[in-house]
C-alpha positions in Angstrom: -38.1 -45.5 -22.7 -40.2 -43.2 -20.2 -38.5 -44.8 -17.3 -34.9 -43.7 -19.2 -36.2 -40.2 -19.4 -37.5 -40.2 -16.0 -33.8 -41.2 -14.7 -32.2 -38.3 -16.9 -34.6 -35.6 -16.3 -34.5 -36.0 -12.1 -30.4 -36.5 -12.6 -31.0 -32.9 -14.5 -33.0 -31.6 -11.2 -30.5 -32.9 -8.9 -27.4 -31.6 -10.8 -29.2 -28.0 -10.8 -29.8 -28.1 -7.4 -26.1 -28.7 -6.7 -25.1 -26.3 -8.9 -27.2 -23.9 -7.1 -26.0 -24.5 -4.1 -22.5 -24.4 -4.8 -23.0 -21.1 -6.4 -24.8 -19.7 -2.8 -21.5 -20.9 -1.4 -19.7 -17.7 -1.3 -15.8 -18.0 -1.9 -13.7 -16.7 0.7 -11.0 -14.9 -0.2 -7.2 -15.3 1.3 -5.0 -12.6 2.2 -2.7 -13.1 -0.6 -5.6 -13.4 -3.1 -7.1 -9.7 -1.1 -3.4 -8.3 -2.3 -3.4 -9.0 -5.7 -6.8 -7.3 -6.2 -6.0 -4.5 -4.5 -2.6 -4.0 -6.4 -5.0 -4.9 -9.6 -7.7 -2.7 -9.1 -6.9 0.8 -6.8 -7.0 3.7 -8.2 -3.8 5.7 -6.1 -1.4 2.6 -6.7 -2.3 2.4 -10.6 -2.2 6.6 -10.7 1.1 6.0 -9.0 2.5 3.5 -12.0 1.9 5.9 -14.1 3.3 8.6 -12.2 6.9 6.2 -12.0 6.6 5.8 -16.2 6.1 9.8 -16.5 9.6 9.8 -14.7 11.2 7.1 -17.2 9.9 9.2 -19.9 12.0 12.2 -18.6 15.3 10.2 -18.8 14.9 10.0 -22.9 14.3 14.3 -22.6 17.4 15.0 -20.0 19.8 13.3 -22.6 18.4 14.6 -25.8 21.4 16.8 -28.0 21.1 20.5 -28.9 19.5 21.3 -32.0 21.0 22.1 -34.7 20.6 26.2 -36.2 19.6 26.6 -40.4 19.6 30.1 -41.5 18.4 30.5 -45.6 18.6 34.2 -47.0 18.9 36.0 -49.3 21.0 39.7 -49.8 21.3 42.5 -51.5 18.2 42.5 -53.2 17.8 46.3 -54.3 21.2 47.4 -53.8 22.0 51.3 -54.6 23.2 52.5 -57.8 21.5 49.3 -59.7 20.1 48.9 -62.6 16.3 49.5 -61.7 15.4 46.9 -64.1 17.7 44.5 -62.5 16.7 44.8 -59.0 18.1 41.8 -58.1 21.0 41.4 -60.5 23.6 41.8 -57.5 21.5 39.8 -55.3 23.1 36.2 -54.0 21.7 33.9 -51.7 23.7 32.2 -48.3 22.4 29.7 -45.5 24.1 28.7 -42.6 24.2 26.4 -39.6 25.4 26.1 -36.3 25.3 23.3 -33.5 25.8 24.0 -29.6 27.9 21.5 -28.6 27.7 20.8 -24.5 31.0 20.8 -22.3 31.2 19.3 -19.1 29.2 16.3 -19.3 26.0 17.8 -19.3 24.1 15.5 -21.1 25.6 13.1 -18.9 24.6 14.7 -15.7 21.2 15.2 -16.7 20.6 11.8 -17.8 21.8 10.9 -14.4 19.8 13.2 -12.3 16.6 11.8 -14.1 17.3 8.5 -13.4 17.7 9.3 -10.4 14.6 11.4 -10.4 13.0 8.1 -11.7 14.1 5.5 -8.8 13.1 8.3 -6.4 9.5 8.2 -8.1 9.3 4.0 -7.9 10.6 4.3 -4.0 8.0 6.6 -3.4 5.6 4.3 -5.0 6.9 1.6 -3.0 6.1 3.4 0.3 3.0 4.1 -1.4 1.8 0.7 -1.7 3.2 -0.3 1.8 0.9 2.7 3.5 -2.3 1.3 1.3 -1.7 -2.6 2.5 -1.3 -1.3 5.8 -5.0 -0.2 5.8 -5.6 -2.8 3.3 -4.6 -5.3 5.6 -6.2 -3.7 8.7 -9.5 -4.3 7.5 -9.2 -7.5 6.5 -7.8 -8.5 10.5 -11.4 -6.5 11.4 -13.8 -9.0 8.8 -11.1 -11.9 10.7 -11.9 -10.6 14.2 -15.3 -9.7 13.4 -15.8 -13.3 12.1 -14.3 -14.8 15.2 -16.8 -12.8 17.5 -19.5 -14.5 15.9 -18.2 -17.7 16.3 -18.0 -17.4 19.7 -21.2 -15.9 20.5 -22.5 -18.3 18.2 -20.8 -21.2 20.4 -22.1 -19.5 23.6 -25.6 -19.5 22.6 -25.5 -23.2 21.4 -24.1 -24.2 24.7 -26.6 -22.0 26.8 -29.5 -23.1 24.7 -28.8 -26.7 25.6 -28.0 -25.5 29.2 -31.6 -23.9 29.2 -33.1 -26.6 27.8 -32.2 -29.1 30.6 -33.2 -26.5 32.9 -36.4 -26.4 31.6 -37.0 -30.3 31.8 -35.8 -29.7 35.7 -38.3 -26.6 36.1 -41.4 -29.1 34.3 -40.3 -31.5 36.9 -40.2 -29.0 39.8 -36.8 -29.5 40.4 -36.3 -25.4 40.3 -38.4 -22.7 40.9 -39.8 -20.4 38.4 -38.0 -17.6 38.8 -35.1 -18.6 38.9 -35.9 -20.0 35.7 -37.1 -16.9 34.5 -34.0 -15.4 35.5 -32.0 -18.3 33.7 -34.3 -17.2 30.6 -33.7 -13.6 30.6 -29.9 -14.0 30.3 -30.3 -15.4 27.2 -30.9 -12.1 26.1 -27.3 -11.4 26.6 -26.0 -13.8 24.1 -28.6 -13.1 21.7 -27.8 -9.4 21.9 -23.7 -10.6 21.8 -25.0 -12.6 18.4 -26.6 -9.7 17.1 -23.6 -7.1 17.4 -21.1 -9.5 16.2 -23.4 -9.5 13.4 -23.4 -6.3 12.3 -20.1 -5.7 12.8 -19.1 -8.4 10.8 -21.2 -7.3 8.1 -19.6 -3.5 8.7 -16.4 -5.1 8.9 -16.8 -6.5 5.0 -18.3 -3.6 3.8 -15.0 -1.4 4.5 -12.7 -4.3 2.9 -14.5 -4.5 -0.2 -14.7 -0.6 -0.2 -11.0 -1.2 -0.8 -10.9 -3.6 -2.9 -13.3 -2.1 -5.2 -15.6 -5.6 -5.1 -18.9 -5.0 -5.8 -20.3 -8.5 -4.8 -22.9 -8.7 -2.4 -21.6 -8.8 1.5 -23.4 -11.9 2.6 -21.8 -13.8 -1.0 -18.6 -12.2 0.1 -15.9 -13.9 2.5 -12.3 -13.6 3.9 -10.7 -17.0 5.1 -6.8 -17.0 6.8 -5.0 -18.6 10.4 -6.7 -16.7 13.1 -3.8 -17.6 15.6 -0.5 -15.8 17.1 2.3 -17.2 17.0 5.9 -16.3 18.7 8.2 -14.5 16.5 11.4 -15.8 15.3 13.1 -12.4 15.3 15.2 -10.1 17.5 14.6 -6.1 17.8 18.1 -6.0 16.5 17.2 -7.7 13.4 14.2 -5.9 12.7 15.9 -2.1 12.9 18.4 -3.5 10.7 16.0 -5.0 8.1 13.9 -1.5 8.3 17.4 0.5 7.4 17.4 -1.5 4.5 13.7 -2.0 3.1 11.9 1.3 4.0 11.1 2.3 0.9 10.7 6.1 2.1 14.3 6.1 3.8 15.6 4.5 0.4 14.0 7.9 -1.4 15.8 10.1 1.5 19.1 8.2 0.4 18.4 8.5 -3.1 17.3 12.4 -2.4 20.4 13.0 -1.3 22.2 11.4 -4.2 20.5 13.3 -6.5 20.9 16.6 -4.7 24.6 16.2 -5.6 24.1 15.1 -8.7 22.3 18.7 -9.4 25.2 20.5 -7.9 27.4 18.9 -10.0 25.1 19.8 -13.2 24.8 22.9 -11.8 28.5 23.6 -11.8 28.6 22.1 -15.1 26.3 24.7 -16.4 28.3 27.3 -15.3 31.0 26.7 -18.1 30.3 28.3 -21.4 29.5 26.0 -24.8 30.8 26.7 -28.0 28.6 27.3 -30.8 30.0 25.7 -33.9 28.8 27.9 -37.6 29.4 27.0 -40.9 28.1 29.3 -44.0 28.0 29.1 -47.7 26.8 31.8 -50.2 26.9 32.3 -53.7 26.6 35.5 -55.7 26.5 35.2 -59.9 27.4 38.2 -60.7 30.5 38.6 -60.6 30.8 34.8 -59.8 31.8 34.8 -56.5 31.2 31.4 -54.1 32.5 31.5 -50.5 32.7 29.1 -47.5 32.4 30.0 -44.0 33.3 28.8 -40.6 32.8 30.4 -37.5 32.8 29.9 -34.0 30.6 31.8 -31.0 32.1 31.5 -27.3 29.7 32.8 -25.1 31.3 35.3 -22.6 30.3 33.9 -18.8 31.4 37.3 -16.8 28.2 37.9 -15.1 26.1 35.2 -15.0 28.3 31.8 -14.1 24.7 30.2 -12.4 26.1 31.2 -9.3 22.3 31.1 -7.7 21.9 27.4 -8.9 25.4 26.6 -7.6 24.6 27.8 -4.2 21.0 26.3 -3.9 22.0 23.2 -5.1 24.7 23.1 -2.3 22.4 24.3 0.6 20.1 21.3 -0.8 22.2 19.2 -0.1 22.4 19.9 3.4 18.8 19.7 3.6 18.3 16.8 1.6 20.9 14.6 4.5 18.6 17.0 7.4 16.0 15.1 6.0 17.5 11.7 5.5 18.4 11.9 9.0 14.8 12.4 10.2 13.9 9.5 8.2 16.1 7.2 9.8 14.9 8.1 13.5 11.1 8.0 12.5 12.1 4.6 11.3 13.8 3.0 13.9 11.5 4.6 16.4 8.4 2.8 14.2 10.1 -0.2 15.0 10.7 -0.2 18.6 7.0 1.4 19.1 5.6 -1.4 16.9 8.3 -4.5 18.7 6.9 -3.2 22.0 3.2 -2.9 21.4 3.6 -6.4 19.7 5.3 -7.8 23.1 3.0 -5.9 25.6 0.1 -8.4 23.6 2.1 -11.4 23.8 2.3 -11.0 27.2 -1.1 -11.1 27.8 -1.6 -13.4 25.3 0.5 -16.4 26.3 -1.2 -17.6 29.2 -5.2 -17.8 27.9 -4.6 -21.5 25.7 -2.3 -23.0 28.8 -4.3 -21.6 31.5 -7.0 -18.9 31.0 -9.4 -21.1 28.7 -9.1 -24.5 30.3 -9.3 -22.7 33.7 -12.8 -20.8 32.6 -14.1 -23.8 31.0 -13.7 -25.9 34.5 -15.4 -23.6 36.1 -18.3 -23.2 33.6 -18.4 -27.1 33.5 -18.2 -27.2 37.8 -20.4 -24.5 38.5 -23.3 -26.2 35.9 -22.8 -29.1 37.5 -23.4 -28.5 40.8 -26.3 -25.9 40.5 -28.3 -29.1 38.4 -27.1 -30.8 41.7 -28.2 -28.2 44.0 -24.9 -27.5 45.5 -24.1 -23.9 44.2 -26.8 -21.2 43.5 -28.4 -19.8 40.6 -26.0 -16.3 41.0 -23.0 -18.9 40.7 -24.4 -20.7 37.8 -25.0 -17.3 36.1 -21.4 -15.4 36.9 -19.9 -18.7 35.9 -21.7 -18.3 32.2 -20.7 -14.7 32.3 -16.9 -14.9 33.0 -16.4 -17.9 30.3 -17.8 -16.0 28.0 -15.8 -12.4 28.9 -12.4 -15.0 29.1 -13.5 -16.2 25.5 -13.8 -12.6 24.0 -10.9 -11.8 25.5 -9.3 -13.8 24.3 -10.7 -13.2 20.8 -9.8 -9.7 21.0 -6.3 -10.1 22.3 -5.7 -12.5 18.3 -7.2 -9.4 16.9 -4.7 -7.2 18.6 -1.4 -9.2 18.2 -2.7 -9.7 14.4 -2.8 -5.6 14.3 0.5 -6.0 16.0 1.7 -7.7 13.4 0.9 -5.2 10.9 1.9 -2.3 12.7 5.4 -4.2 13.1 5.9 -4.7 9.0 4.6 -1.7 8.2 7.3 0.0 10.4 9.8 -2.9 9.3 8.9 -2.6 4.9 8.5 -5.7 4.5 6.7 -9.1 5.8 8.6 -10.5 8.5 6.1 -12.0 10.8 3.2 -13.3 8.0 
């Protein structure tokens, strides 16, 4: 029996202990999972929803009918030549009502304009979001970059610690001089101090991203985890101005600007005609019995005012709502071609570090150590040979962190994800 409970209570130890671990494990998040809290959890894009349900909300006001007039009186209450203790003996009472009723479609017209007020509102919301993921994004290629930096000079220092370390076993032999050990010592400092500032700006890097993303976890339980890679891209310049003419959320609210800008000249026009008011009256008087019915109806006389100022601004805004449409178009297709071109330039510099670049400064890393253990190259050549392997890795590094920028820059001008 104690033996049992022995067994259970050190399977209870070791089951904490991996729970505790797995729970120091911080979870790295994925790009996709970085969107969906943001969209969940950011103050401008939820502000924004509610902005695009305000506009819905409009549409049931713009169509709402006329109300309808009631008039209750009462008349002749202290007529002349009465019988003063009969004040009211003549006295009847009447009440009427009468109902605008709208020509020219203006109901329609209004219900129209707000719906078109509404998609205007959800375009801009659109072009909202695609501006915040833009920076959302951003930050999260900087914890990427940030993370790969400190790989590297992670990798460096391994590989010169192990360097070192055989150097020493050749300087306790004799086998090199003590300063040039020294020296050999002292640029470790180098990749300690490349270490260090990785460091930090990985940790600066994370602090901005979950700035965004309103997460509150602790930075060294927090993560990010996606490819950190380029790849070529499977689309033409052609294609991609084409694609932005249609996605661009803010050039779809210039073309839906423009639509309602007519839309309000033609309600302006319509509210320029005059609308019938439609009465009907009934009264009764008792004495002598006397019960009448009424009908009446009130055209109002448009000789001045025919909204001629509304008619003419709502023209003129059309104009400007195309001027403006225009301008949207250009700044769109000249995103693109900024965006295509930046993203090229990087490629171009990009392509030739995996074929040739890193195999190339690796051979000579390898070559160079060789020989000065060998005696056949000098402690200078062993050093510059450290020094340009590790300038061709961070290079290299950088130029991932600048085609992945490229790559955001290029759907953010585009509207949409065409390179993920």
């Amino acid at each position: 029996m104690h033996r049992r409970n022995w067994r259970m209570y050190c399977g209870f130890l070791l089951a904490a202990e991996c729970l505790a671990q797995s729970a120091g494990v911080p979870h790295a998040i994925t790009w996709q999972e970085a969107q969906n809290r943001f969209r969940a959890n950011n103050p401008a894009l939820l502000a924004g929803q509610v902005a695009v349900e305000e506009a819905r909300t409009e549409e049931t006001t713009a169509f709402l009918r006329p109300n309808p007039n009631l008039t209750l009186g009462a008349d002749q209450l202290t007529p002349l030549h009465s019988d003063p203790y009969r004040p009211v003996a003549q006295s009847y009472l009447f009440w009427s009502i009468n109902y605008l009723h709208e020509r020219e479609h203006k109901r329609e017209l209004r219900l129209e304009s707000a719906r078109q007020g509404t998609g205007i509102a959800e375009s801009e919301q659109s072009d909202l979001t695609r501006n915040l993921l833009f920076n959302l994004r951003d930050a999260f290629v900087r914890v990427l970059l940030a993370k790969a930096v400190e790989g590297v000079a992670k990798e460096n220092l391994d590989s010169y610690d192990k360097a070192l370390a055989i150097h020493r076993d050749r300087y306790n032999a004799g086998a090199i001089a003590r300063v040039d050990f020294e020296r050999l010592e002292l640029q470790r400092v180098q990749f300690v101090s490349d270490l260090a500032t990785a460091q930090v700006n990985l940790r600066t890097a994370k602090i901005d991203l979950q700035a965004l993303l309103r997460d509150r976890t602790p930075v060294d339980a927090f993560d990010v985890t996606e490819k950190f890679d380029y790849t070529e891209p499977a689309v033409t310049l052609e294609d991609l101005r084409a694609a932005a003419l249609r996605n661009r959320p803010d050039l779809k609210a210039a073309e839906q600007s423009v639509d309602k800008a007519q839309t309000d000249h033609r309600l302006a026009v319509s509210n320029g005609s005059s609308d019938p008011i439609f009465g009907f009256d009934v009264a009764h008087q008792p004495t002598p019995l006397n019960t009448y019915l009424g009908f009446s109806v009130n055209f109002p006389l448009r000789i001045f005012d025919k909204n001629q100022g509304e008619k003419a601004r709502t023209s003129l805004d059309i104009g400007r709502t195309q001027r403006l449409r225009d301008a949207s178009e250009v700044t769109a297709l000249h995103d693109v071609d900024a965006a295509y071109a930046a993203l090229e330039s990087t490629l171009a510099l990009l392509r030739p570090y995996k074929p040739q670049y890193l195999p190339e400064a690796e051979n000579v890393r390898s070559t160079i150590s060789f020989s000065y253990e060998h005696g056949s190259a000098s402690l200078l050549d062993f050093l510059d040979a450290q020094k340009e392997y590790r300038a061709t890795q961070l290079s290299y590094v950088n130029l991932i962190g600048a085609y992945l920028s490229a790559v955001n820059q290029l759907n953010f001008a585009v509207g949409q994800e065409v390179i993920p």
